[in-house]
N, C-alpha and C positions, 0 to 999 in steps of 0.2 A: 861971636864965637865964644864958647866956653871958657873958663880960666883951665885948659886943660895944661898938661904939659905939654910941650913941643917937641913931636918925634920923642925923642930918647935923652933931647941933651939937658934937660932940666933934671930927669932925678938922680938924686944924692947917690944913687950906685947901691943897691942892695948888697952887692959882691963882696963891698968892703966889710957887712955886718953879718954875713953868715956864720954862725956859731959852727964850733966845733961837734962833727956828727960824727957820733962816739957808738950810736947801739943800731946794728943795721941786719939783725939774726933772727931771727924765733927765737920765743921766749918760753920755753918748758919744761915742767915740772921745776921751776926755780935755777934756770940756768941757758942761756942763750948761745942758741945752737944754730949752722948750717941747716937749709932743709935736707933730707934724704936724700934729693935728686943732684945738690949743689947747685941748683941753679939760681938766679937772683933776676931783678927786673930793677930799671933808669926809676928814681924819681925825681921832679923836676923842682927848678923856682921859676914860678910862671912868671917875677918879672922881667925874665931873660928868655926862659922857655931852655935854657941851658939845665943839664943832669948836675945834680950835686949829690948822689949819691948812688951806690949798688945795692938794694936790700933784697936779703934773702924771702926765694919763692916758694911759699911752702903750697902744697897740694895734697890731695886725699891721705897720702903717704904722713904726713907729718899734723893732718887732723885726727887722723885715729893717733899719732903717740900721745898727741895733747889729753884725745881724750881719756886714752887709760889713764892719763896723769890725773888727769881733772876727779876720774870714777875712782881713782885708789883715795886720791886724798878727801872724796866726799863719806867713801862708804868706810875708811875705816882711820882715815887720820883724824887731827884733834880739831879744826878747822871747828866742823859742826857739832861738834860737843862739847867747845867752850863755852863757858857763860856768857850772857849775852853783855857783860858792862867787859869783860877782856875785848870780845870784837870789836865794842866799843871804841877803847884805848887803840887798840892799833888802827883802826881807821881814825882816829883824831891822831892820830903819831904820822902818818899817810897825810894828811891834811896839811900838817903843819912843813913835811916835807914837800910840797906840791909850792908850798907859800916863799920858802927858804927858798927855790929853784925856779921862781916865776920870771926872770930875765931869760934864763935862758931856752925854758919852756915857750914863752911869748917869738923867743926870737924863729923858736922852729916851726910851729906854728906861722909865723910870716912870709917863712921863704919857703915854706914848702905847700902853704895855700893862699900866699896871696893877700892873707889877712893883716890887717893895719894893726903893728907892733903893741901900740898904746892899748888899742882895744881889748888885743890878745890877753895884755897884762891888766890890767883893770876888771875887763868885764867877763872874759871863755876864766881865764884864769881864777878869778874871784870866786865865778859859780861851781869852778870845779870842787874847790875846800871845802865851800858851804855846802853844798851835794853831800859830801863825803860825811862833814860834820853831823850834816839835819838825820840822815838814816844810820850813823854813828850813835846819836840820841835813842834813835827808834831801837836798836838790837837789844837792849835788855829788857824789852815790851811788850814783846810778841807772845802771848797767851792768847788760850781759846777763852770759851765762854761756860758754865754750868749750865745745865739745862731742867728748866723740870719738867719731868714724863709724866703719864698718865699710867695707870693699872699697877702701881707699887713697883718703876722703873725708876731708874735713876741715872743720869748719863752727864756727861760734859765733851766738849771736844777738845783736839789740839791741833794751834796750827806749825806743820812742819816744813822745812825746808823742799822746796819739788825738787832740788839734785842738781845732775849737773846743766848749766846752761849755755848755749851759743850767741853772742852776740855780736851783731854784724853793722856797724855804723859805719856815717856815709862820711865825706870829706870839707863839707861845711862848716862845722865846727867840731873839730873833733876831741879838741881838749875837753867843751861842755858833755858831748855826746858821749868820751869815754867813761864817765862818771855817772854820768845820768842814766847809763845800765848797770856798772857795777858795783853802785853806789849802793842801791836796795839789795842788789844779789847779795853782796857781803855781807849785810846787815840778816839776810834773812838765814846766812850760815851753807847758801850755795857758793860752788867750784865753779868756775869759768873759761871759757874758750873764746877771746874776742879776735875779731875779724877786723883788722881799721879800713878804711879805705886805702885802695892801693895808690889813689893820688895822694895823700898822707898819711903814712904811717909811721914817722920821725919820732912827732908825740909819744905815738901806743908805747912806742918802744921806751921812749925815756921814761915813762912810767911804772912800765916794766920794771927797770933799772931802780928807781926808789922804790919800789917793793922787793927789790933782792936787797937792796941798800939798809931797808931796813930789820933783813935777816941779819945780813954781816956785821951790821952795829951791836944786834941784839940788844937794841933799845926795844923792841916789840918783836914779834914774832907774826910772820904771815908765813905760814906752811907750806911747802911745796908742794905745786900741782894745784894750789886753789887758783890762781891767775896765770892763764896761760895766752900770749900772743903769737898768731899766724897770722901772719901775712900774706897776699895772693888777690886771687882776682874773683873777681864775685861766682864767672862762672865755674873754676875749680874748687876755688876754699870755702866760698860762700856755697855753694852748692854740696859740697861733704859735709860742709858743719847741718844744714839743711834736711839733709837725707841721713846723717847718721843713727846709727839703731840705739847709739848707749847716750843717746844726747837725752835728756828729759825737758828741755824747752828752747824754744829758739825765739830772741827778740831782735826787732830789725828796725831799722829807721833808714827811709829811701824813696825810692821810688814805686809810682803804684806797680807797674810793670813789672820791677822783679820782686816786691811783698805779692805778687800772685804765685809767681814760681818759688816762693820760699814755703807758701801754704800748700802747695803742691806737692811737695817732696815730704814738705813733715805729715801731707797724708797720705803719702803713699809708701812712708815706710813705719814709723812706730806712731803713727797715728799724736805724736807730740804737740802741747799747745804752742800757738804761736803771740805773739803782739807785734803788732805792725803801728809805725806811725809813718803816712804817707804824703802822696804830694795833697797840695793844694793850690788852690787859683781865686785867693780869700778875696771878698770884696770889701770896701770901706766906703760905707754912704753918709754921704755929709747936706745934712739938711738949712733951711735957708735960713734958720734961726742960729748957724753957726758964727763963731767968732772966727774970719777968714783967717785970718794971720796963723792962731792955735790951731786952723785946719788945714792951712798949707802945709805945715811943719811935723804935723803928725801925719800927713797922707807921704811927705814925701820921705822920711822916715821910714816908715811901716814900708815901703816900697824899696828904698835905694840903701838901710843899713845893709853892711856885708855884702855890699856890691849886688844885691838881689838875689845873692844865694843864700837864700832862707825859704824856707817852705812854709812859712806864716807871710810871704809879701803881698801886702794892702795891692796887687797890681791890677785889680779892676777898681778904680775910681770911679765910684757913682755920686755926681754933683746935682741936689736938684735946681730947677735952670735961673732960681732968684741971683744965686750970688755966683753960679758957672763960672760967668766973666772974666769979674775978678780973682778969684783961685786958680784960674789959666795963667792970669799974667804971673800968680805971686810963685806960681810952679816953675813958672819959664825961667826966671828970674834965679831961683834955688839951682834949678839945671845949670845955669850961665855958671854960678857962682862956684859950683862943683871944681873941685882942685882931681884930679885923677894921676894917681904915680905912684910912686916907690911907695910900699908899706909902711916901710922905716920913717919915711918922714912925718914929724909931726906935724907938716902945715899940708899934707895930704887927706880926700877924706873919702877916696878911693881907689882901692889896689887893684893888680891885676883880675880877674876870672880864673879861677883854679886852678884849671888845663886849655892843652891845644883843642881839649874834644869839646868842652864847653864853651868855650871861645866860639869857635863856629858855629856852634848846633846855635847861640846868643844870633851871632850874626843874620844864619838866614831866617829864622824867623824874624826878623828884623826886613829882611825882604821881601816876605813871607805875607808882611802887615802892609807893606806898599804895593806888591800885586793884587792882594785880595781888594785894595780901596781907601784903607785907612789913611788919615795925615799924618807924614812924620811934624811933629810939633817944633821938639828941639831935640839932639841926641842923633844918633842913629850912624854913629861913625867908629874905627876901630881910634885909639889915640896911640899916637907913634909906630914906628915899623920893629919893634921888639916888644917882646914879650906878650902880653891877652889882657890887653886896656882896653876897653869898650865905655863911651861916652854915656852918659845917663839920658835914656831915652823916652819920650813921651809921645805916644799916637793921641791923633782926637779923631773923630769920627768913625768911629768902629760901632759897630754891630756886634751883637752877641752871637751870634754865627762864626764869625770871623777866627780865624784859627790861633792868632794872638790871644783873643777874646777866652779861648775856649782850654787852650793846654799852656800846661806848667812850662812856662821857661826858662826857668830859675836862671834869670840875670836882669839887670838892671830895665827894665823895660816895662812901662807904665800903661794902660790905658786908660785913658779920661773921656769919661764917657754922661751925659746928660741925664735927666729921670725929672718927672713933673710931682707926681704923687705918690705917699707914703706907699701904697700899694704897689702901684708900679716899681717902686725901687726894690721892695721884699721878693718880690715875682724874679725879676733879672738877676737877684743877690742868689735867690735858691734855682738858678737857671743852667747848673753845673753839675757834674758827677762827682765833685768834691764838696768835702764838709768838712773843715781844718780850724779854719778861726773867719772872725766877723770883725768888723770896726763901725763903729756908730758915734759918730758925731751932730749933738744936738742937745740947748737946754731945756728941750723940751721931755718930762720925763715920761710923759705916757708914750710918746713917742718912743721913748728910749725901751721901755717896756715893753713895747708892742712889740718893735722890732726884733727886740732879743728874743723873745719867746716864738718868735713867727721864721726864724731863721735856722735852716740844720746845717751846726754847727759845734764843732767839742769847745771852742772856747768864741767867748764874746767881750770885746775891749768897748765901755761909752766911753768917750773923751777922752780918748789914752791908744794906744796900742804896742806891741810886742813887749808886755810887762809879764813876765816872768819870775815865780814864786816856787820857793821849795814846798810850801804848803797847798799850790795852789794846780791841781789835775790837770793836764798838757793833755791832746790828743784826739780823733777825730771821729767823723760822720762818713756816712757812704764810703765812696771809692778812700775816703782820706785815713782808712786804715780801723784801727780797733785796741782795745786796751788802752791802759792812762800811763805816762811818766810825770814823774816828780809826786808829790803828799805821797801820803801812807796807801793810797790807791794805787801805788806803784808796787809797795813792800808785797801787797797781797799779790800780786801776779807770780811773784816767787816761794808763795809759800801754797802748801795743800792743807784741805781742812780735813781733817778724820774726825770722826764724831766716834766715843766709845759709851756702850750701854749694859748694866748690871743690876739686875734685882734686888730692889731693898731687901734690909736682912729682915729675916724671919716672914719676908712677902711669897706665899705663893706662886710659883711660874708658870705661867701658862701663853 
């Protein structure tokens, strides 16, 4: 049996470390409001499954005020006609806020997704500053280019701000993911309307909060109406931020299912761009010229960080069948060793499952892979009678058919699966409607090369996996969505290019 916890009576008690939950309102035009309707919605700590809070529900009602907020302060407040080293400053003044607040940001973060305190504070937390800092760099750089014309023309472009934008992020990490949209927005001198998930939206808020914090100091200045947070449910707020006429772009990170219905709305009402980053179902093939040990640890990694909710999880395992064997046992063994409990504690090395609704949707496909044929390996149990602990799971003998095989389950649930020849492994890697990220383990580099380049795929890890860079374009293939987060290929999504053109003087026009 696993080192799991037993039942409920081993963990430390999250109860005792819940922070004080101070911002539970909409956040608009620089001041934190009831929604219109007054009404509010439970959010939970899934390691109890207990409400720790009431936060306000905002709906179509309280998207439109956000949005005149967001269209006053773009089209005529200072926001987008400061220079770009002031935007600068105040997003590094934001950063360094974010750093000063990292316990208690980490702690909300924990109990209201589940996620392990240390990690929160270390790693969602870390990337948030650096986010904030690296397109803080970027805001006084954004120039077009000269151009030279033909027939005694003369032109150059400029690139502009696209206005106001919707951003709608999911509840896996939502401290990385709230920066990782409006990290480039602000730098490109766009207003905002974000969306958190309604399983967390603690975070959005406290963020909120050190962007008013940082008016009332008047250490910096961020202008009202350029950050605006609503709260709600995908199919109300998410859906108005979606369909609104005065939104100028909508970016989303989620599921494929509803980035179809968000491209739907924005074309069917102002025809708005969108960027979607979506699910995936990544594979990670490990060839026989691997070093097992460096490939257990990165296959089990790539699969079980974040409790499997990440949308980059290594969860189809392709072993070719030299060294299969061996990486079975060294996997099982990693399973065994898996600690599952309280966030908070540090000799934990995973937390609850988000919610009650992923919690189960985890479980029956989990059942799902035992009717269809597949071997439960090791895993495949809830841990304790409280809260949404799910044991770290691994099938073997799955087919690619197989419904485990084929859809996102975003939770701790592995398939290991066999492969003979390099071919064969590339054929069952591209055997999916998603293209998110790749994993290739092998010293062989033509190997290494083939594969990469033979795989559709937005991002591709040799020897490594879910390495993540502010320099370095996030983002997918096929059904796994479209547009890049993070590098300067993020900045351009929020900015338009105009190209302007004038006849040389004393030239002729015709």
């Amino acid at each position: 049996m696993a080192n799991h916890c037993d039942g409920n009576s081993n963990l430390t008690g999250s109860s005792l470390k819940i922070p004080t939950i101070k911002f539970t309102k909409l956040f608009i035009n620089g001041e934190f409001v009831d929604s219109v309707s007054g009404k509010t919605f439970d959010t939970f700590d899934p390691s109890t499954g207990e409400v720790i809070a009431k936060v306000s529900l905002g709906d179509a009602e309280d998207v439109d005020l956000a949005v005149k907020a967001a269209r006053q302060a773009f089209d005529y407040g200072p926001w987008p006609r400061m220079s770009g080293s002031e935007r600068g400053m105040i997003m590094m003044k934001f950063a360094d806020l974010i750093q000063e607040n990292s316990e208690e940001i980490a702690a909300l973060d924990a109990v209201n997704g589940g996620k392990l305190f240390i990690m929160c504070k270390v790693i969602d937390i870390g990337a948030a500053s650096s986010t904030l800092r690296y397109y803080a760099g970027a805001a006084d750089k954004i120039h077009g280019t000269v151009l030279k014309l033909s027939k005694g023309f003369q032109g150059y472009t400029l690139k502009e701000p696209i206005g106001v934008v919707g951003s709608i992020i999911p509840w896996n990490f939502p401290t990385a993911m709230f920066f990782m949209k409006t990290g480039p927005a602000l730098a490109a001198c766009c207003t905002i309307i974000l969306k958190p998930a309604e399983q967390t939206p603690l975070s959005a808020l406290y963020y909120a909060h050190l962007a008013k914090l940082v008016i009332d100091v008047k250490i910096c200045w961020v202008p009202d109406g350029v950050l605006n947070v609503v709260n709600g449910y995908g199919c109300t707020t998410g859906a108005a931020i979606s369909s609104h006429m005065d939104i100028d772009k909508v970016t989303f990170t989620g599921s494929t299912e509803v980035g179809r219905k968000i491209m739907m709305a924005a074309a069917t009402s102002n025809l708005k761009p969108v960027s979607l980053e979506l699910g995936g179902k990544s594979p990670l093939l490990i060839f026989d010229d691997a070093d097992v040990d460096q490939a257990a640890d990165i296959a089990f990694r790539g699969m079980f960080f974040n409790k499997g909710e990440i949308c980059v999880a290594s969860s189809r395992v392709f072993v070719q069948e030299g060294i299969y064997e061996k990486l079975e046992k060294k996997l099982i063994e990693k399973a065994k060793a898996t600690v599952v409990g309280d966030p908070f504690d540090p000799k934990v090395h995973q937390g609850p499952q988000t919610d009650k609704k992923q919690f189960e949707k985890i479980l029956s496909y989990i059942e799902k892979g035992k009717t269809e044929g597949a071997t439960l390996l090791v895993g495949g149990n809830r841990v304790g009678q409280k809260g949404y602990y799910i044991e770290p799971t691994i099938f073997v003998d799955v087919k690619d058919d197989m419904t485990i095989a084929k859809e996102e389950i975003f939770g701790p649930v592995m398939c290991l699966m066999k492969f003979k020849t390099m071919e064969e492994g590339i054929k069952r890697a591209n055997s999916t409607t998603y293209g998110l990220a790749v994993g290739i383990i092998t010293k062989n580099l033509n190997v290494a090369n083939t594969v990469s380049r033979s795989i559709r795929a937005g991002v591709i890890w040799i020897n490594c996996y879910t390495v993540f860079d502010m320099d370095c374009p996030y983002g997918g293939y096929k059904m796994s969505g479209f547009g890049r987060d993070f590098g300067l290929e993020a900045l351009d999504q929020y900015l338009q290019i105009k190209s302007v053109v004038t006849p040389v003087l004393n030239s002729p026009w015709y």
